[in-house]
C-alpha angles and dihedrals in degrees: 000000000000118000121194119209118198123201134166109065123127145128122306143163117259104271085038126131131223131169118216116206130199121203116202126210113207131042101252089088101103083061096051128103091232112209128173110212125193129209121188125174125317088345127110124249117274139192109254103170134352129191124196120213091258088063091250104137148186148210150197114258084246100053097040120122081015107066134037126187124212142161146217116213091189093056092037080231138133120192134196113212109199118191118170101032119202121193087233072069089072117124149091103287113214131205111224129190132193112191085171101222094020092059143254116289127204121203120224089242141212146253121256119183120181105187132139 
């Protein structure tokens, strides 16, 4: 069983920065296609940043040149750094995991709200 923990949302000011971690229970992370997925309201979920477990990564068209994803296999964390924030930016912001055989993990997210 693999639980993910994110931490670091909040409330900024468009052209704000945050930085969303996601701690990883289990020692299979290093092994794990890591994705953040956003959700604002009444929108569905969509991918924003993935990272493979060779480090190559990817991004939405909006996010990108704003936000990078990395990880840190030591810390069992990913982490989502977000510069430039716009409010269309605005939504809960969830940690995904994909361990392949051993099965597919949700964090709980957490809240992101980008208002002047």
């Amino acid at each position: 069983q693999v639980q993910l923990v994110e931490s670091g949302g909040g409330s900024v000011q468009p052209g704000g920065s945050l930085r969303l971690s996601c701690a990883a229970s289990g020692s299979i992370f290093s092994f794990a296609v890591m994705r953040w997925y956003r959700q604002a309201p009444g929108k569905q979920r969509g991918l924003v940043a993935g990272i493979t477990r060779g480090g190559s990564t990817d991004y939405a068209d909006s996010v990108k040149g704003r936000f990078t994803i990395f990880r840190d296999n030591a810390e069992n964390t990913v982490y989502l750094q977000m510069n430039s924030l716009k409010p269309e930016d605005t939504a809960v912001y969830y940690c995904y995991a994909n361990l392949g055989p051993a099965g597919i993990y949700w964090g709980q997210g957490t809240q992101v709200a980008v208002s002047s």
